[in-house]
C-alpha positions in Angstrom: 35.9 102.0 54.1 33.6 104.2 56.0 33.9 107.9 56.7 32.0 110.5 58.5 29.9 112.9 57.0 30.1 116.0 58.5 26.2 117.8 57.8 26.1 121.3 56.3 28.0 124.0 58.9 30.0 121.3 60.5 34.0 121.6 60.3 35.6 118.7 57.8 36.4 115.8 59.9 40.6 116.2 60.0 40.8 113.1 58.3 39.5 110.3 56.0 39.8 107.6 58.5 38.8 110.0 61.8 35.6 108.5 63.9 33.8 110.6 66.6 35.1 109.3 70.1 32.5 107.0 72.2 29.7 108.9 73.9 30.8 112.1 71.6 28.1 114.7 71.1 28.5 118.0 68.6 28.6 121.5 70.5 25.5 123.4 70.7 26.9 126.0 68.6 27.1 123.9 65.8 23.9 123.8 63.3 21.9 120.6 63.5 21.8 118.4 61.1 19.2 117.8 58.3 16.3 115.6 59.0 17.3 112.3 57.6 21.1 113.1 57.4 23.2 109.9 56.9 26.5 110.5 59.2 28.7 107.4 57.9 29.3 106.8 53.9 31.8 104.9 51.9 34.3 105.4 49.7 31.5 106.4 47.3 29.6 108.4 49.1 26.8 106.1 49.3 25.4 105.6 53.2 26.3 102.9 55.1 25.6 102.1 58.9 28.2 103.7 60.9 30.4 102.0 63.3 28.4 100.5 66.7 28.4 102.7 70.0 29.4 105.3 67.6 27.6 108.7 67.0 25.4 108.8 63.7 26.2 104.6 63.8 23.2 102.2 65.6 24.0 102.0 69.2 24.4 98.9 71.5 20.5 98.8 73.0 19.2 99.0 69.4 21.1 96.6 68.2 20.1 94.0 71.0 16.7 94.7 70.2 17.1 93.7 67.0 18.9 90.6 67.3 16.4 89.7 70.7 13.2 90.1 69.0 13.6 87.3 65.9 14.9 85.2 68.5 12.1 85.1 70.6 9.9 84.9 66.8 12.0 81.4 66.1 11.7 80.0 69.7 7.5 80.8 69.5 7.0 79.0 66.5 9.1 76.4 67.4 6.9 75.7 70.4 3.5 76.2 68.9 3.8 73.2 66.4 3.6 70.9 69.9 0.6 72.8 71.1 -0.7 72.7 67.8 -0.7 69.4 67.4 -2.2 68.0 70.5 -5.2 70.3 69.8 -5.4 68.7 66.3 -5.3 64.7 67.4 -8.1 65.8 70.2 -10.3 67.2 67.5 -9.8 64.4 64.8 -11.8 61.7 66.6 -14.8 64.1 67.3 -14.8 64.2 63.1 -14.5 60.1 62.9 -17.5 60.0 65.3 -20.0 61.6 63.0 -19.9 59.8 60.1 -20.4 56.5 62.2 -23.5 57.5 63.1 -25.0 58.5 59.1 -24.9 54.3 58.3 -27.0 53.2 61.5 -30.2 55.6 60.4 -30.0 54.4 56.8 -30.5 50.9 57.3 -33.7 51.6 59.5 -35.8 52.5 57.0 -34.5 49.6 55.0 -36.4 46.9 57.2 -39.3 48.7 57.5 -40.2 48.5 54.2 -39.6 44.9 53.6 -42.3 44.1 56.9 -44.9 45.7 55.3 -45.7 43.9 51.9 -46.0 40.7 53.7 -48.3 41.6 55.9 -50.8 42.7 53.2 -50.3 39.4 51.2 -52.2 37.8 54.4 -55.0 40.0 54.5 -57.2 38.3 52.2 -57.2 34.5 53.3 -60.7 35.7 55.4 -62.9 36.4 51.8 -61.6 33.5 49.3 -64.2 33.2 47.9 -64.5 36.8 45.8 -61.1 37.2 45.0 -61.2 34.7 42.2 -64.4 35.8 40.2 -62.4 39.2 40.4 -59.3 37.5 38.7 -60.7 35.7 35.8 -62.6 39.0 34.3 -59.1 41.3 33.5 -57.5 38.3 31.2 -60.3 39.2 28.7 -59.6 42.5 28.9 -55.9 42.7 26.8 -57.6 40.4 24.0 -59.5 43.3 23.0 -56.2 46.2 23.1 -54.3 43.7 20.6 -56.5 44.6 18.0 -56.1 48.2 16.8 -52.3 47.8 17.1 -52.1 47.5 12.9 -54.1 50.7 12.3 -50.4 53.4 12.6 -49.3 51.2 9.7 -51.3 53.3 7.0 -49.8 56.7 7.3 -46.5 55.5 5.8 -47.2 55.4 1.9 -48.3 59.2 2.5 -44.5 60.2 3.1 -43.5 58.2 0.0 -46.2 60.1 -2.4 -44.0 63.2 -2.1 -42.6 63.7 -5.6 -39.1 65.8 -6.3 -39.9 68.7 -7.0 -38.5 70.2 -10.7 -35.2 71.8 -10.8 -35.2 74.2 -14.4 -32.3 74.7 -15.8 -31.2 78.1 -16.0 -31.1 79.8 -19.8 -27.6 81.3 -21.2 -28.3 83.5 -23.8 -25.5 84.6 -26.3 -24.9 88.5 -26.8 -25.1 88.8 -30.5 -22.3 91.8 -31.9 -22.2 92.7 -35.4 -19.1 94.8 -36.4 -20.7 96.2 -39.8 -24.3 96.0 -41.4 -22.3 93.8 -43.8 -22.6 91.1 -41.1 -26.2 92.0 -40.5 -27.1 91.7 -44.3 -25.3 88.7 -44.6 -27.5 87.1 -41.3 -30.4 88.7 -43.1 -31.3 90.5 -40.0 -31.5 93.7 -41.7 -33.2 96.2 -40.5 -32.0 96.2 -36.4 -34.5 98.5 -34.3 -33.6 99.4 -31.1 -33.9 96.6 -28.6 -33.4 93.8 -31.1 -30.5 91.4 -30.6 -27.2 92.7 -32.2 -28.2 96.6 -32.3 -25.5 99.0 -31.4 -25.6 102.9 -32.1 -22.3 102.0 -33.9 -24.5 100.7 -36.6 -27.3 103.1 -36.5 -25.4 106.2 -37.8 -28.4 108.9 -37.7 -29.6 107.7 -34.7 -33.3 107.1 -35.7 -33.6 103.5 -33.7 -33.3 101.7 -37.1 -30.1 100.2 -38.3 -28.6 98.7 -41.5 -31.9 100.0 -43.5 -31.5 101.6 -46.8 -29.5 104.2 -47.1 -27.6 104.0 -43.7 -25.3 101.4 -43.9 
C-alpha cells in the first residue's frame, strides 16, 4: 500500500491511507522539501511512484510522453526494414556486375600467346639451307659431358676410413683400511708413510708420517 511522506517541517498526513487532493499544492509557509525527496512509500518505507495526477506521483503529460515516445520507436523500425531493403536489392546487382567483367580480360591474354609461337616456326622456310649444318654439330656435343659423370664416385671410401674412436674404461680403485698394524704386518705392508694406501693417523700414534714401524705399533 502507498502512503505519503510528509518531508521534514510538514504536519503527519492524518492518516495512513490519506492522499493529497488533485491539483493540491503545500502552503508557502511550509518548508520545502529536500532535493530528491520521495513523497509516496510503501508499507516499508521504501519509495514507490505515487498515485497519477497526484502531487509527489508522475502526472498525466509525463506519463503520455512516456508511453508516446517507444511507440513512435516501434512504428520507425518497423518501417525502415521496407526502405531498407529496396536499397539493398538495388545495390546487389551493381556487386554481380563486377565480377563478370574480371573473366573477359583474362582470357585475352590467353590467345595472344598461342599466335605467337606459330608464327616464328615459319620464319625460317626462306634460308634452308643453313639451318641443317647448324643441327648436326650440337648431337656431338653431349657425347663428350657423359664422360666425367664416374669421377664423384671416389670420395666415398674416404667416409668409410673413419675408425671408432677408443672408449677407456674408467679405473675403480679400492680404499684399502687397516684397523690395527696387526693387519698391516700380516699384508706385509709395514712401514705405511703418509700418502701410501691404507695410512690412517689412527695407526701412526706419534704422528711422525710413518706407521706400524718398530716401536709404534
Amino acid at each position: 500500500m502507498r502512503q505519503f511522506n510528509a518531508p521534514p517541517g510538514w504536519p503527519d498526513p492524518p492518516t495512513a491511507r490519506w492522499r493529497p487532493p488533485k491539483r493540491w499544492r503545500p502552503p508557502e509557509s511550509w518548508p520545502p522539501a529536500p532535493a530528491g525527496w520521495r513523497f509516496w512509500v510503501d508499507g516499508h518505507g521504501r519509495p514507490v511512484h505515487g498515485p497519477i495526477g497526484r502531487y509527489g506521483g508522475p502526472s498525466r503529460i509525463k506519463l503520455g510522453a512516456v508511453v508516446a515516445v517507444p511507440l513512435a520507436l516501434i512504428a520507425v523500425v518497423l518501417l525502415n526494414p521496407f526502405g531498407g531493403g529496396d536499397e539493398s536489392a538495388s545495390t546487389t546487382p551493381v556487386r554481380i556486375s563486377e565480377p563478370t567483367s574480371t573473366p573477359t580480360s583474362t582470357p585475352v591474354a590467353e590467345p595472344t600467346a598461342v599466335a605467337t609461337a606459330p608464327e616464328r616456326t615459319e620464319s625460317p622456310e626462306a634460308g634452308r639451307t643453313p639451318t641443317p649444318t647448324e643441327s648436326q654439330t650440337p648431337s656431338a656435343t653431349p657425347e663428350v659431358t657423359t664422360a666425367p659423370t664416374p669421377t664423384p664416385t671416389e670420395p666415398s671410401p674416404t667416409s668409410s676410413s673413419t675408425a671408432p674412436t677408443p672408449t677407456t674404461a674408467p679405473v675403480t680403485t679400492t680404499a684399502v683400511v687397516y684397523q690395527s698394524c696387526a693387519e698391516v704386518r700380516a699384508a706385509g705392508k709395514a712401514p705405511l708413510h703418509r700418502g701410501d694406501p691404507g695410512y690412517s693417523t689412527a695407526l701412526d700414534r706419534n704422528g711422525d708420517g710413518v706407521a706400524c714401524e718398530r716401536g709404534n705399533s
